[in-house]
Each structure stands twice: as structure tokens, then as C-alpha cells.
mmCIF file as gemmi writes it, N, C-alpha and C atoms, coordinates in Angstrom:
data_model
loop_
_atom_site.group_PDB
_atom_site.id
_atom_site.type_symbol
_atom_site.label_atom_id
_atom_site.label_alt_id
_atom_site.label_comp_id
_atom_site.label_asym_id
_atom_site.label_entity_id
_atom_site.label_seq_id
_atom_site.pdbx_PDB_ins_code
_atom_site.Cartn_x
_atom_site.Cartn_y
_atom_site.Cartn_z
_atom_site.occupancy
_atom_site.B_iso_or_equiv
_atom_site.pdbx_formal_charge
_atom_site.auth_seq_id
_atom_site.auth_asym_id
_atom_site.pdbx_PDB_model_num
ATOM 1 N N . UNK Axp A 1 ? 10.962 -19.605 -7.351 1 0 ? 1 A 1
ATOM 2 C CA . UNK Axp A 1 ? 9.92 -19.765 -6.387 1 0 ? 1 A 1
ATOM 3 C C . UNK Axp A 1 ? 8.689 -20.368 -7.05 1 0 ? 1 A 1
ATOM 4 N N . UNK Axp A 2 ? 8.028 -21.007 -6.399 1 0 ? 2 A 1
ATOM 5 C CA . UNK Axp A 2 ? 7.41 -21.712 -6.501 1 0 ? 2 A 1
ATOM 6 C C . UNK Axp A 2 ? 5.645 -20.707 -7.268 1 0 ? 2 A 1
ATOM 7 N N . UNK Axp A 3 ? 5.389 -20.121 -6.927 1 0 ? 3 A 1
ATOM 8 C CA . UNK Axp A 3 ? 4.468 -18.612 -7.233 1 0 ? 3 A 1
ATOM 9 C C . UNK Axp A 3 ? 4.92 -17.562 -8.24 1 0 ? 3 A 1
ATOM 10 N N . UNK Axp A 4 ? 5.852 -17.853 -8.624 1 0 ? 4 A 1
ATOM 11 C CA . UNK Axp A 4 ? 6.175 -16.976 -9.852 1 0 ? 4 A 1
ATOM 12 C C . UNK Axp A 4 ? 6.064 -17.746 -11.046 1 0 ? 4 A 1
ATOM 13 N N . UNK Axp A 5 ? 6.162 -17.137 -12.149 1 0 ? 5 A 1
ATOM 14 C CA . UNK Axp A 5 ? 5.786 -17.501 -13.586 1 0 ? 5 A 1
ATOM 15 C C . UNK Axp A 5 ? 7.21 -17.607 -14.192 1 0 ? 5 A 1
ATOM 16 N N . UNK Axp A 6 ? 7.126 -19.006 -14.593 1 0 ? 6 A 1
ATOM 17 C CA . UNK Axp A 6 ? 8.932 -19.093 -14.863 1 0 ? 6 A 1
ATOM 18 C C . UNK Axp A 6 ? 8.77 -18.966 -16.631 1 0 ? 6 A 1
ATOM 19 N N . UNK Axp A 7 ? 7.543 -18.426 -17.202 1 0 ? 7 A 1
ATOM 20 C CA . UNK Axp A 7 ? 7.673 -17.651 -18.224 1 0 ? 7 A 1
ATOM 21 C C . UNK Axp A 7 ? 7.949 -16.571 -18.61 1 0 ? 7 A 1
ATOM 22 N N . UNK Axp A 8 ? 7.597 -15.586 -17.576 1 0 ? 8 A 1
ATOM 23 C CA . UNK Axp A 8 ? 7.418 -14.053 -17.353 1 0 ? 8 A 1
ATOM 24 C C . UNK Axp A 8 ? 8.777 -14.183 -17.545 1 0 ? 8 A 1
ATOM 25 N N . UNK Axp A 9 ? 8.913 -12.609 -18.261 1 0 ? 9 A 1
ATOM 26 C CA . UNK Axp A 9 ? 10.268 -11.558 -18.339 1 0 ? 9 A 1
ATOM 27 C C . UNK Axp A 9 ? 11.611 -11.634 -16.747 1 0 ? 9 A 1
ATOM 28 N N . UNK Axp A 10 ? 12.601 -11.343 -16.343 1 0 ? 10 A 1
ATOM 29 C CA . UNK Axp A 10 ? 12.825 -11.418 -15.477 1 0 ? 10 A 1
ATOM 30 C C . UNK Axp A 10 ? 12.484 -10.21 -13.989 1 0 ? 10 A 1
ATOM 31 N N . UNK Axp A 11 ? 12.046 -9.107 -15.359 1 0 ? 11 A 1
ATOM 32 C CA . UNK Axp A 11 ? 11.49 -7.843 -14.617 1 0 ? 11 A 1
ATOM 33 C C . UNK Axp A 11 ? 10.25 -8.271 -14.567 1 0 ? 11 A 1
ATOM 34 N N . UNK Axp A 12 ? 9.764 -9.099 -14.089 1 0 ? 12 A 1
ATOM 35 C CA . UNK Axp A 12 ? 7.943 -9.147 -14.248 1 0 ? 12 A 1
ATOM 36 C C . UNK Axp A 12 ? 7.224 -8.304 -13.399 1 0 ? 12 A 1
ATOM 37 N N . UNK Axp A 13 ? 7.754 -9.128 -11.928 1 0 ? 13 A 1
ATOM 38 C CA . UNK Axp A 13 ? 7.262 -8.711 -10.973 1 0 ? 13 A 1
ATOM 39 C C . UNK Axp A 13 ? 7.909 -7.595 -10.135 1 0 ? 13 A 1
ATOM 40 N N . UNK Axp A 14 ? 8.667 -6.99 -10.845 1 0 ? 14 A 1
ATOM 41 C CA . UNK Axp A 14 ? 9.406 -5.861 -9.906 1 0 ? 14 A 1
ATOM 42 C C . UNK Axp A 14 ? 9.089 -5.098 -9.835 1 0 ? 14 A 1
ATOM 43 N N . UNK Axp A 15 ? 8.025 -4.203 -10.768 1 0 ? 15 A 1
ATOM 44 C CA . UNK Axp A 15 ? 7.612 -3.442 -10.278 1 0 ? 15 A 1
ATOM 45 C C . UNK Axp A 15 ? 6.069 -3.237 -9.107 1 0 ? 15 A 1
ATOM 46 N N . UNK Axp A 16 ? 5.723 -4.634 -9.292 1 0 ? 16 A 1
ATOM 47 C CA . UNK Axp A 16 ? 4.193 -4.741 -8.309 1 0 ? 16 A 1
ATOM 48 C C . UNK Axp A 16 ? 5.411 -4.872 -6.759 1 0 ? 16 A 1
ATOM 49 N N . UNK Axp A 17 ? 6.52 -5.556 -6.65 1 0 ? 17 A 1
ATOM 50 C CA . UNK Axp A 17 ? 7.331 -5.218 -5.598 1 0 ? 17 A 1
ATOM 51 C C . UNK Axp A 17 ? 7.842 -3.986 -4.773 1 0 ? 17 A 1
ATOM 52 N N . UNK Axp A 18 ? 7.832 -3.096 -6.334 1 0 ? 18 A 1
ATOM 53 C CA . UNK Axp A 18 ? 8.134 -1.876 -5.569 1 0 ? 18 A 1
ATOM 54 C C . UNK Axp A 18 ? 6.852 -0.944 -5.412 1 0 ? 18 A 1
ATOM 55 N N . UNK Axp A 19 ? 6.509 -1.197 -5.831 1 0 ? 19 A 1
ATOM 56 C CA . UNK Axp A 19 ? 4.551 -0.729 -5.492 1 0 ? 19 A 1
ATOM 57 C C . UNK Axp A 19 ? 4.606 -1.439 -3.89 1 0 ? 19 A 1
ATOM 58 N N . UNK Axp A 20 ? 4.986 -2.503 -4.104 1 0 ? 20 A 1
ATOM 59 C CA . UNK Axp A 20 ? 4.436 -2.664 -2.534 1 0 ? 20 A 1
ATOM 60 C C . UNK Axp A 20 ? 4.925 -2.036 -1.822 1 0 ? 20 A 1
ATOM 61 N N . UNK Axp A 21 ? 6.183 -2.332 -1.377 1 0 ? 21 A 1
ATOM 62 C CA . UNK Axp A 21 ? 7.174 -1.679 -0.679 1 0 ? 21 A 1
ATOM 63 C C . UNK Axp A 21 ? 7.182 -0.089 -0.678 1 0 ? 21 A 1
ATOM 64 N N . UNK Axp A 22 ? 6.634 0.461 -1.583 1 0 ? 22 A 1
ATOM 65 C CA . UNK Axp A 22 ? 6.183 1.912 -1.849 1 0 ? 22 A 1
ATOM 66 C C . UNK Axp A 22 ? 5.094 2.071 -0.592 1 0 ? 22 A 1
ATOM 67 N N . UNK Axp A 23 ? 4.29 1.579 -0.636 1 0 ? 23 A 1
ATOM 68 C CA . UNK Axp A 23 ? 2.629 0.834 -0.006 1 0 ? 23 A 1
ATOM 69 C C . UNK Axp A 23 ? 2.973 1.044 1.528 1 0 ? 23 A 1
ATOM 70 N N . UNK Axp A 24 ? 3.809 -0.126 1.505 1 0 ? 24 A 1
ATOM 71 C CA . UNK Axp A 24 ? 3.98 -0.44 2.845 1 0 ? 24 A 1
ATOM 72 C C . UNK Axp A 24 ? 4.807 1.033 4.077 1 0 ? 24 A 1
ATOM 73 N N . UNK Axp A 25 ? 6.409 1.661 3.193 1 0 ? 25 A 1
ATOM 74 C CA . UNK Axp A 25 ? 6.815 2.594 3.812 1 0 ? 25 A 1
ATOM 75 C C . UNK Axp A 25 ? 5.496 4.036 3.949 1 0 ? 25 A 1
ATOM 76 N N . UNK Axp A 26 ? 4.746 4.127 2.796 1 0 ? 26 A 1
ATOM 77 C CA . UNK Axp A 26 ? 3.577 5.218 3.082 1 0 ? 26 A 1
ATOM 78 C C . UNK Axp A 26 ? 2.846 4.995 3.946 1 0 ? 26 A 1
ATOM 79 N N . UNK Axp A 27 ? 2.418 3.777 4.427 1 0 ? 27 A 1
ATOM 80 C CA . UNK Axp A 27 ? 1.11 3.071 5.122 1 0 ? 27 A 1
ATOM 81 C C . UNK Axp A 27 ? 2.024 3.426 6.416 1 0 ? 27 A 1
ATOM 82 N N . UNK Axp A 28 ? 2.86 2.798 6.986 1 0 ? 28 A 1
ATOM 83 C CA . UNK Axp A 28 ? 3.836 3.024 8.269 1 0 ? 28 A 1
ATOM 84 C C . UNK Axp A 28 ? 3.936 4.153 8.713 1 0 ? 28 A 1
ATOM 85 N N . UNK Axp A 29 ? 5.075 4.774 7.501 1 0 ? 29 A 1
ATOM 86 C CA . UNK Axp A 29 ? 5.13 6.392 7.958 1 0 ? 29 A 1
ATOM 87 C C . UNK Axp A 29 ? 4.345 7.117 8.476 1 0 ? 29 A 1
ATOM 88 N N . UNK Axp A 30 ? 2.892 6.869 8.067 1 0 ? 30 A 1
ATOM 89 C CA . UNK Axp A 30 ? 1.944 8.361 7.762 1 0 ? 30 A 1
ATOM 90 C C . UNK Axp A 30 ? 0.701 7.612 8.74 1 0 ? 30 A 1
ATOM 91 N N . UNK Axp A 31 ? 0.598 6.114 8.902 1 0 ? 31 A 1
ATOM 92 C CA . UNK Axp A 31 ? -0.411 5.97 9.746 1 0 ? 31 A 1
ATOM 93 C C . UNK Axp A 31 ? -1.661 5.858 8.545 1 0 ? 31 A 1
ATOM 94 N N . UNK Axp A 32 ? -1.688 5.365 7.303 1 0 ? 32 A 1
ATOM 95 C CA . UNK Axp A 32 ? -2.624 5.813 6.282 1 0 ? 32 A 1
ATOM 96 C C . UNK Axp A 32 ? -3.285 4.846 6.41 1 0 ? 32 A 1
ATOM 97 N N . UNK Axp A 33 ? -4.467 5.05 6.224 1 0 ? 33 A 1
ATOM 98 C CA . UNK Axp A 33 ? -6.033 4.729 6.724 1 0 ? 33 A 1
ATOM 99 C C . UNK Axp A 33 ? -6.17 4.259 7.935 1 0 ? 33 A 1
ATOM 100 N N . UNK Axp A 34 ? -5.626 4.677 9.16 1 0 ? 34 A 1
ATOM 101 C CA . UNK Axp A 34 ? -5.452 4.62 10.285 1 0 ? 34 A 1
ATOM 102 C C . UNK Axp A 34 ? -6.528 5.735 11.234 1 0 ? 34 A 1
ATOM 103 N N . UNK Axp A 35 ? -7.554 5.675 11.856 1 0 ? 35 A 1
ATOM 104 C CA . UNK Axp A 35 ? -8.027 6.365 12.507 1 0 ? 35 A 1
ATOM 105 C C . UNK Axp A 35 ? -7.802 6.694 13.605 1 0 ? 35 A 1
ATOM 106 N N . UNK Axp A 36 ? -7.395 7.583 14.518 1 0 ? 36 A 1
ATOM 107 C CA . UNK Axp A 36 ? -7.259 7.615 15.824 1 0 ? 36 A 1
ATOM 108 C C . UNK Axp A 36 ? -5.861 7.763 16.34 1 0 ? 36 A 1
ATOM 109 N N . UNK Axp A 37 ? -4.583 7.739 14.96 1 0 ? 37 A 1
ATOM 110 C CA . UNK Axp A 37 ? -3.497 8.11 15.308 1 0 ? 37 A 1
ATOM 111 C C . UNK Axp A 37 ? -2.911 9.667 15.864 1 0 ? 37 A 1
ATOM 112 N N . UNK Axp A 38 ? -2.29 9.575 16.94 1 0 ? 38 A 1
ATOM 113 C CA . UNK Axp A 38 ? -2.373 11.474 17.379 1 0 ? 38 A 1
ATOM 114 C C . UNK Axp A 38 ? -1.198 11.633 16.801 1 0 ? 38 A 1
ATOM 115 N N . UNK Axp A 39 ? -1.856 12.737 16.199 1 0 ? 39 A 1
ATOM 116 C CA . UNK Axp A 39 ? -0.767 13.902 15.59 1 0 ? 39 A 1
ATOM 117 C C . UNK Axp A 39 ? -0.779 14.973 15.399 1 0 ? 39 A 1
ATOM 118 N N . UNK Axp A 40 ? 0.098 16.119 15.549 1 0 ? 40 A 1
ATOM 119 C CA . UNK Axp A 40 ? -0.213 17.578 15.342 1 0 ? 40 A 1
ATOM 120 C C . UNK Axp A 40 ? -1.404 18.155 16.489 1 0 ? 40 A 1
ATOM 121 N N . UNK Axp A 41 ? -1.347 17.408 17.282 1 0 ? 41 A 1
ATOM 122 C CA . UNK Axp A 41 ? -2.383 17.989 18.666 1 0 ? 41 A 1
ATOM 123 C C . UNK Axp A 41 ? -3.84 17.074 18.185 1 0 ? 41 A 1
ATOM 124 N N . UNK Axp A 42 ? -3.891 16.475 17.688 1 0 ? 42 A 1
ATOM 125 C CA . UNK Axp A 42 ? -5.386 15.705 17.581 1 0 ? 42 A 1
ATOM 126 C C . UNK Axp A 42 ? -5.34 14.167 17.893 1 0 ? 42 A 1
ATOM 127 N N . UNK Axp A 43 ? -6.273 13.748 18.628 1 0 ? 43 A 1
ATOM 128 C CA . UNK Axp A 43 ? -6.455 12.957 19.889 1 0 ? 43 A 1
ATOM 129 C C . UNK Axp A 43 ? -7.502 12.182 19.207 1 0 ? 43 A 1
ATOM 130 N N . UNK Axp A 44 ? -7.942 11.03 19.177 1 0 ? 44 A 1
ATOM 131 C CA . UNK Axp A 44 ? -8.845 10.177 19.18 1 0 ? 44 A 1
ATOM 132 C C . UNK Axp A 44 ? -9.308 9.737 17.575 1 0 ? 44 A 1
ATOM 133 N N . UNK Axp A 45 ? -10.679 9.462 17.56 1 0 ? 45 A 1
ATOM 134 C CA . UNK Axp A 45 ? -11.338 8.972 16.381 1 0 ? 45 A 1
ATOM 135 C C . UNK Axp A 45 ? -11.349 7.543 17.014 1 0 ? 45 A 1
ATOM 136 N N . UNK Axp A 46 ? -12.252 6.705 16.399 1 0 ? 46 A 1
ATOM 137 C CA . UNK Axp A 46 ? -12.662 5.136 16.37 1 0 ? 46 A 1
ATOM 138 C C . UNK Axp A 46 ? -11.379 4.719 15.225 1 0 ? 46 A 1
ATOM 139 N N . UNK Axp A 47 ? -11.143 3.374 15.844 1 0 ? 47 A 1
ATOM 140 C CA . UNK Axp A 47 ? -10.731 2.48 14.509 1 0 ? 47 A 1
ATOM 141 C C . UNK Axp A 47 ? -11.496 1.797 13.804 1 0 ? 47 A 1
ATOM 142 N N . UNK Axp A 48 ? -10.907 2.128 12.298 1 0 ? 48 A 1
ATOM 143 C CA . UNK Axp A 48 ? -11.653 1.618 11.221 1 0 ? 48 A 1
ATOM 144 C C . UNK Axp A 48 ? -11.534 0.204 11.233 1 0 ? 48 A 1
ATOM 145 N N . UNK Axp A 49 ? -12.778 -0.111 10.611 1 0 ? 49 A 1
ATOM 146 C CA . UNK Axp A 49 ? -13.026 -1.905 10.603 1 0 ? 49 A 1
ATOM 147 C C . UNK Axp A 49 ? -11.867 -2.853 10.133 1 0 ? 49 A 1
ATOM 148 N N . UNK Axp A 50 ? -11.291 -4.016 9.908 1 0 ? 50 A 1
ATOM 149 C CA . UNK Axp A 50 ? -10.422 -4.599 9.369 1 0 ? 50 A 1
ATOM 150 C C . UNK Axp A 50 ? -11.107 -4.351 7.92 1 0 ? 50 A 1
ATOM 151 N N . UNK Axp A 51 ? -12.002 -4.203 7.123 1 0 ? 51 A 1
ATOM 152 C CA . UNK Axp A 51 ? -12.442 -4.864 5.982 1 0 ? 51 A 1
ATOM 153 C C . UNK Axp A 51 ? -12.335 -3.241 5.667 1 0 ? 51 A 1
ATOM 154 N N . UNK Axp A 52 ? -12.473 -1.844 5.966 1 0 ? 52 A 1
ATOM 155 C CA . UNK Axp A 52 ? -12.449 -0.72 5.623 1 0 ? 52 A 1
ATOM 156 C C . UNK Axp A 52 ? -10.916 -0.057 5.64 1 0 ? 52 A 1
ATOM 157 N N . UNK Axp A 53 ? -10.023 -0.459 6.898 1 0 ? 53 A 1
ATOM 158 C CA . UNK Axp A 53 ? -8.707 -0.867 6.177 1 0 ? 53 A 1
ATOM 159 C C . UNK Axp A 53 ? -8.124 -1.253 5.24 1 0 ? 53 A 1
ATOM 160 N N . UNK Axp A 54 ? -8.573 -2.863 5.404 1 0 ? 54 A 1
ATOM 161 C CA . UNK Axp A 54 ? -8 -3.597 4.057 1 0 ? 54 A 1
ATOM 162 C C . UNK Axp A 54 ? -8.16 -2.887 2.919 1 0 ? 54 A 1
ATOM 163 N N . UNK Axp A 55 ? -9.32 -2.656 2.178 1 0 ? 55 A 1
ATOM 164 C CA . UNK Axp A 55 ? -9.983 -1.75 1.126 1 0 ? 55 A 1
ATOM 165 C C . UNK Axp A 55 ? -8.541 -0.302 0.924 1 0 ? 55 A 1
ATOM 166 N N . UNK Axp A 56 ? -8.549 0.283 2.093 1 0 ? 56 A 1
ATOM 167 C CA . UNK Axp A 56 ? -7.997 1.746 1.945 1 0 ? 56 A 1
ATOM 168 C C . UNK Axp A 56 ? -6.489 1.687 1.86 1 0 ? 56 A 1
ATOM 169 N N . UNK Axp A 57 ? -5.712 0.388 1.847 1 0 ? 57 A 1
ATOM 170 C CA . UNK Axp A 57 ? -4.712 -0.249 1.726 1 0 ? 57 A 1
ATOM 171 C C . UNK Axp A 57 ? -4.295 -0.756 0.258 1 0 ? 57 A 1
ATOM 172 N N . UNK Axp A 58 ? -5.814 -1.771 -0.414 1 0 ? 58 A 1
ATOM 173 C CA . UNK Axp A 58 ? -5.577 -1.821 -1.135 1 0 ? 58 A 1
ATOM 174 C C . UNK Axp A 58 ? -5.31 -0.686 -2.344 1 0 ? 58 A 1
ATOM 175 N N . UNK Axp A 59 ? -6.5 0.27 -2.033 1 0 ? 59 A 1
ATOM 176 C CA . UNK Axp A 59 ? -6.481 1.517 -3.01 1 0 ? 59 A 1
ATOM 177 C C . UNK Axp A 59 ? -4.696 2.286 -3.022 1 0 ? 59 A 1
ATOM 178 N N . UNK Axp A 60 ? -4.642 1.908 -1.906 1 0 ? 60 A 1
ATOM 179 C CA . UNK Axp A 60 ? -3.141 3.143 -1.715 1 0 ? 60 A 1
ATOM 180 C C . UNK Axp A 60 ? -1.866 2.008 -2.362 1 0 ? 60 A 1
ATOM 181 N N . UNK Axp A 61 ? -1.978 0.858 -2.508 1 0 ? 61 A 1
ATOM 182 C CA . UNK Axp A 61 ? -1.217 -0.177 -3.545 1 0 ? 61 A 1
ATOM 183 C C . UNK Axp A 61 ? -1.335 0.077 -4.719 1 0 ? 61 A 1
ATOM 184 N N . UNK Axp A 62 ? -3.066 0.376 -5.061 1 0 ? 62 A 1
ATOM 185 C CA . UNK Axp A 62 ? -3.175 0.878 -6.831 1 0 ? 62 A 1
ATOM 186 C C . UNK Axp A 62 ? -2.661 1.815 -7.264 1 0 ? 62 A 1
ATOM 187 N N . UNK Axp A 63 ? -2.828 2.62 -6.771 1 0 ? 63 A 1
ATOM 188 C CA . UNK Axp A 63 ? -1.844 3.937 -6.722 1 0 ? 63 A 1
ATOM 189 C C . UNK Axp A 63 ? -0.559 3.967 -6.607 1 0 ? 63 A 1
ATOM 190 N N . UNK Axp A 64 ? 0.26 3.209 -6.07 1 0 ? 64 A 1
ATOM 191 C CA . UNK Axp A 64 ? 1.549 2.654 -5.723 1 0 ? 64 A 1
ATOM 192 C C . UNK Axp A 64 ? 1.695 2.934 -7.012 1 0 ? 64 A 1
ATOM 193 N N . UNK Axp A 65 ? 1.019 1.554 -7.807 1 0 ? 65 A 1
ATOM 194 C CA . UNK Axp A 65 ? 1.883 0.623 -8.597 1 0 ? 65 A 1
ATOM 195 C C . UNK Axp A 65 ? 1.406 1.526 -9.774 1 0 ? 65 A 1
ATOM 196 N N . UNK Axp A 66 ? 0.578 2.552 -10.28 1 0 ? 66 A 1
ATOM 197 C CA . UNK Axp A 66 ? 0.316 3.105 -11.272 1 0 ? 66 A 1
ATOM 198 C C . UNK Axp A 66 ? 1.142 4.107 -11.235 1 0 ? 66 A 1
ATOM 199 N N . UNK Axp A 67 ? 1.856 4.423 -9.643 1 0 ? 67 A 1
ATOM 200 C CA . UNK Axp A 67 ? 2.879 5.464 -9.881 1 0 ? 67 A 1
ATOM 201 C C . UNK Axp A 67 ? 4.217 4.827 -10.567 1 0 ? 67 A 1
ATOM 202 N N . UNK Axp A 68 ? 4.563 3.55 -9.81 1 0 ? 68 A 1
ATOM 203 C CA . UNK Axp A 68 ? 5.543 2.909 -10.096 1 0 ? 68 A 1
ATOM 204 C C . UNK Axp A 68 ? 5.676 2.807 -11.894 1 0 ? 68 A 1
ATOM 205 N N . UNK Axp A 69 ? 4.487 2.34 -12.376 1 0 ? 69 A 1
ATOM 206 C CA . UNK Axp A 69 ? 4.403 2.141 -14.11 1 0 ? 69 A 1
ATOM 207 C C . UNK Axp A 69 ? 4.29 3.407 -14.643 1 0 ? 69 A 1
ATOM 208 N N . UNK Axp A 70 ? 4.506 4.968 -13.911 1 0 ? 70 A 1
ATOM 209 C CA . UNK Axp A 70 ? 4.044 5.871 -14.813 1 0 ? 70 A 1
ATOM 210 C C . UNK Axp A 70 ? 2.627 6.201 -15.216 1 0 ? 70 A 1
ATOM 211 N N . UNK Axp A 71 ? 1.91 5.472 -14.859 1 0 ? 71 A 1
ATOM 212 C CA . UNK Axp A 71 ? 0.673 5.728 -14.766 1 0 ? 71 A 1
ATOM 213 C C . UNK Axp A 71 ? -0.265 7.046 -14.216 1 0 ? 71 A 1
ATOM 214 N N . UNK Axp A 72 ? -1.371 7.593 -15.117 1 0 ? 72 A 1
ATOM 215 C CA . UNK Axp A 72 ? -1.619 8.906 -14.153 1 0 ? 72 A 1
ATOM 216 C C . UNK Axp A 72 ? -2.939 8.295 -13.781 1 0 ? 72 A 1
């Protein structure tokens, strides 16, 4: 592909992949940084901004991928 580093190892990017994909099934499942999703009997809240999303998305990727590397 055209975006990958045809220097890099062949594991380069596999684990920022599974960070994502980590990311993405938590973010879905759980509704994470989602305001206003009902659950467990609670009703409402505002939705958060696109740019206070994005942010709380990215953080939950860093975390992903520091779990993914073993990272504490």
C-alpha cells in the first residue's frame, strides 16, 4: 500500500491496528464518550461536541495501543 513504509518490519503496524480495532469494538459496545446514551434507567444528557468526541476517542486509542504494547 501505498501509506505504509516498505522499510518497516513486517509487524510494524500491527499493533497500532489492533489498538484500533481494540478502540473501535470499546467505542461501539459501551457508547464511550457518548453523552445521552440510555442505559440502566438513565435518560438524556446533551451531545458532546464533534471536537470533544474526537479528543475522548483519541485518548481511548492511546490507551488502546499502550495496552496493546504492554504499556502501563
Amino acid at each position: 500500500m501505498a501509506d505504509e513504509n516498505p522499510q518497516a518490519p513486517a509487524g510494524a503496524r500491527r499493533n497500532e491496528d489492533i489498538a484500533l480495532d481494540l478502540m473501535k469494538f470499546i467505542a461501539l459496545t459501551t457508547g464511550y464518550g457518548k453523552a445521552g446514551v440510555p442505559g440502566a434507567g438513565f435518560q438524556g444528557g446533551a451531545a458532546p461536541k464533534a471536537e470533544d468526541y474526537a479528543a475522548q476517542l483519541l485518548e481511548l486509542y492511546e490507551r488502546c495501543r499502550s495496552a496493546v504494547e504492554g504499556k502501563k
